[in-house]
N, C-alpha and C positions, 0 to 999 in steps of 0.2 A: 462737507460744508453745506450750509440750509441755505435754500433758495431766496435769493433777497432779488430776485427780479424776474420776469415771467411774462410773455406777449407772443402772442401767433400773427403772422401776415403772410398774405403768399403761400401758404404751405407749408410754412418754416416755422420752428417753437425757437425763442429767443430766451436763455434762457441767462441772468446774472447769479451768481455762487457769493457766498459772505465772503470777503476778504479778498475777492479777484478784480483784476482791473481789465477783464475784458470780457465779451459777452460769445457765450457759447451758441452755435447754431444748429439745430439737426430738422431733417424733412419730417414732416405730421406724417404723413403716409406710410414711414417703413423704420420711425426712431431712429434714421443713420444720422450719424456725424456728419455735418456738412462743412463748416468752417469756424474760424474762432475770428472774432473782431478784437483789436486791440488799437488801445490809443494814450502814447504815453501822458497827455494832459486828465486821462480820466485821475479824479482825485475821490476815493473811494466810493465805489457805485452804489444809490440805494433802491433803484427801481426800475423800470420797462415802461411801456406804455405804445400801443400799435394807433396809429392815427389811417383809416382807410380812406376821406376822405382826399386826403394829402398824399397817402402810399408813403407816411414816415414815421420812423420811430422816433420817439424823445426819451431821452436817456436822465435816468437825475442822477446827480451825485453831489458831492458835500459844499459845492461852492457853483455849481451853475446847471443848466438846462442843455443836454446835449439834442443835436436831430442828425438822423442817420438817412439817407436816403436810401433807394432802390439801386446805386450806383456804387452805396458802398464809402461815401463821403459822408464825412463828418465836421460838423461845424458847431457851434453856439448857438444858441436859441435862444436862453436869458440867464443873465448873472443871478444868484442868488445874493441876499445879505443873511439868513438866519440858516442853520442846517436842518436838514429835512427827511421827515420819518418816512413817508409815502405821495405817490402822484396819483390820478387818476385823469381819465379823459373822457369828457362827451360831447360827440360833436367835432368841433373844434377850439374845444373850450380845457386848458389844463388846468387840475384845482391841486396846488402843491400842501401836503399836510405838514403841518412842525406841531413842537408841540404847545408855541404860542402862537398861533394863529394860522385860519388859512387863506389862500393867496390863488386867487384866478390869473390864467395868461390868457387874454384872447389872442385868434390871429389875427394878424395885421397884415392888409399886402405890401405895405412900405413902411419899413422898420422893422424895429425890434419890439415885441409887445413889452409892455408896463404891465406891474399886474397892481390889481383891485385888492383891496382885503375884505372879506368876507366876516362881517359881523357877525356875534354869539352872543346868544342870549345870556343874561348877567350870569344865570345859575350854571354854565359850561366856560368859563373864563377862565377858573383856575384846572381843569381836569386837563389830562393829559391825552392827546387827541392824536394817535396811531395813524389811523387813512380817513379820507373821505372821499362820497362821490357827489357827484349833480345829477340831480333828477329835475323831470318837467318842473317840480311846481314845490322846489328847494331841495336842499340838501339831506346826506346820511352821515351820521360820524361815528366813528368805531372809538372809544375812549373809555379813559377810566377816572373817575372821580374822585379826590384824595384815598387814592391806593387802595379803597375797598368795594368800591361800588364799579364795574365791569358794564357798559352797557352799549349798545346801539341806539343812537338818538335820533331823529328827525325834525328836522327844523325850516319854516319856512318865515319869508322876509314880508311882514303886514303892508298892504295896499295905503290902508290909510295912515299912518304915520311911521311907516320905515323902518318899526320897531323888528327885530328877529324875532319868532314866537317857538319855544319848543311845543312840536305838535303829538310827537310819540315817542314811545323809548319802548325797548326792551333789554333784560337784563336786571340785574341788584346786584349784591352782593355778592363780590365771585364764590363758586359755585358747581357742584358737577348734575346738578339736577336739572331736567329737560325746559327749566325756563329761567337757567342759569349762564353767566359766560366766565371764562376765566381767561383774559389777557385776549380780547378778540383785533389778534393785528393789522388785520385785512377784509377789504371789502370785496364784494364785484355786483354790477347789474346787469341782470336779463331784461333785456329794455322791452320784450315786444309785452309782456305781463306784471312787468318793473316788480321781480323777484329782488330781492336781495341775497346777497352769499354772504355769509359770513365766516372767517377762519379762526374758529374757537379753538388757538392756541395749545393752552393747558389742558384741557378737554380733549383733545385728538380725537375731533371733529370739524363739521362745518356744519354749521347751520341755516336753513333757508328761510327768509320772512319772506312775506308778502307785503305790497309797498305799503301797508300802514303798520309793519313791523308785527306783523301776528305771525309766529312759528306756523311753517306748513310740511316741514321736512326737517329730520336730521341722519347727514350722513356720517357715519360712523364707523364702517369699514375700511378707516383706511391701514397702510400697512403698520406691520406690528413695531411700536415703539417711532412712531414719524407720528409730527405734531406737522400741523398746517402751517407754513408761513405765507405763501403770496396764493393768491387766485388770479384765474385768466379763462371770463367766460366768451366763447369764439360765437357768434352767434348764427352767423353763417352753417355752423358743422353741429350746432346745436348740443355743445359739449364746455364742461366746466375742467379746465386744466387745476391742479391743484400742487405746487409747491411745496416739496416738504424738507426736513429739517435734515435726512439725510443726505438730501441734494438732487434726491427722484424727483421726478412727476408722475402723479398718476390722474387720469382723462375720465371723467365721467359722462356717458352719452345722456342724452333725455331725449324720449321720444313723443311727450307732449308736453 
C-alpha cells in the first residue's frame, strides 16, 4: 500500500498507508517498529503533518482535522465541509488542499480555529490542485490544468488591491523530459534556502526548484519501480524522507 502520510517529530517517522485507519510509528535512528496508533473515528486518513512549535501532529482525513499529542491523545482540531487531497504546515499556520479550493487554519489559543480561504488567481480556478505550501512572501501549488498541462505554480497576494498574482510556474505539458512533470502529488520546503521538493509522480522522481521555481536538482534514484507519493523534509537532520508507492521510505541526507 503507497504512503498517503509522512512526518518526523521526536525521532519517530509517522508514517499513514492507503486504506489504513491508523498510523504506523518506527524510531529514525534504527527503522524499528515502535507502535501503531489507531482511532476508531479516523474516517479514511489522507495526510500527516509535525507541528514542533506545539510538539503535535495534525492528522487529516476525509471529514475533519485530527491533533495527536506527545501523550498519545487524540482529539479534533477542525471539522471539515469539502474532502481533502493534501495538508501542509508553516509555522503554525495549516493550509488544507481540495481540489476546489485552499483553506488556512491558524491557531487559536481559545477555540477552535475558522479557516480563511485562499484566493487563486482567475487562470488556476478550474485546475486541479494535489498539495500546497506557504511560503514567506505566498504560496506553492502542485496541480494540473484541464488534464494536460502538470505544473508547479507560485502565486503571491498584490499589496495594492488584493488581487492574487501568478508570479512563476514550472512544468507544461506532462512529460518525462527534465523540465517536465507528470502528476506532481506532493510538495515540501527547505525553509532555510526555500528549496522546493517536488514529488514527480509518474516520472519516479523528485524534483528540486529553487524558490522562484528554477530546476536545481533532479533526484532519480529512487528504488526500482516506486513512484514518489508523500515528502517529509526534517530540517533539523538535514534530510528529505520520501514516501513511496510500495509503502517504503527511503531518506535522502544533504550536506549543504
Amino acid at each position: 500500500m503507497e504512503v498517503r502520510g509522512l512526518a518526523y517529530m521526536d525521532g519517530k517517522i509517522y508514517i499513514i498507508q492507503a486504506a489504513s485507519q491508523s498510523l504506523t510509528v518506527f524510531r529514525s535512528e534504527d527503522n524499528c517498529f515502535e507502535a501503531e496508533i489507531k482511532n476508531e473515528r479516523f474516517n479514511k486518513l489522507q495526510d500527516i503533518v509535525a507541528c514542533y512549535g506545539r510538539s503535535k501532529l495534525y492528522i487529516l482525513d476525509q471529514s475533519c482535522i485530527w491533533q495527536l499529542d506527545r501523550k498519545g491523545n487524540v482529539s479534533v482540531y477542525a471539522q471539515l465541509s469539502h474532502v481533502s487531497a493534501g495538508m501542509s504546515i508553516r509555522r503554525r499556520n495549516l493550509l488544507v488542499t481540495s481540489s476546489s479550493a485552499l483553506r488556512k487554519y491558524a491557531y487559536k489559543r481559545i477555540g477552535r480555529p475558522s479557516p480563511s480561504e485562499i484566493r487563486l488567481p482567475v487562470g488556476l480556478l478550474k485546475s486541479k490542485a494535489w498539495h500546497a505550501l506557504e511560503l514567506d512572501d505566498g504560496y506553492v501549488i502542485a496541480h494540473v490544468e484541464r488534464g494536460i498541462f502538470h505544473r508547479v505554480t507560485k502565486i503571491e497576494e498584490s499589496q495594492v488591491n488584493r488581487v492574487t498574482l501568478e508570479i512563476s510556474s514550472y512544468g507544461s505539458e506532462a512529460g518525462e523530459r527534465d523540465d517536465q512533470l507528470s502528476n506532481p502529488v506532493y510538495l515540501a520546503l527547505e525553509p532555510k534556502h526555500g528549496h522546493v521538493f517536488v514529488a514527480d509522480h509518474d516520472n519516479r522522481r523528485v524534483v528540486v526548484l529553487d524558490r522562484n521555481l528554477r530546476r536545481v536538482l533532479l533526484i532519480s534514484d529512487l528504488p526500482a519501480e516506486c513512484h514518489p507519493t508523500r515528502l517529509c523534509y526534517v530540517e533539523q537532520r538535514c534530510e528529505l524522507c520520501v514516501g513511496l508507492s510500495d509503502g517504503s521510505v527511503t531518506v535522502y541526507k544533504f550536506t549543504r
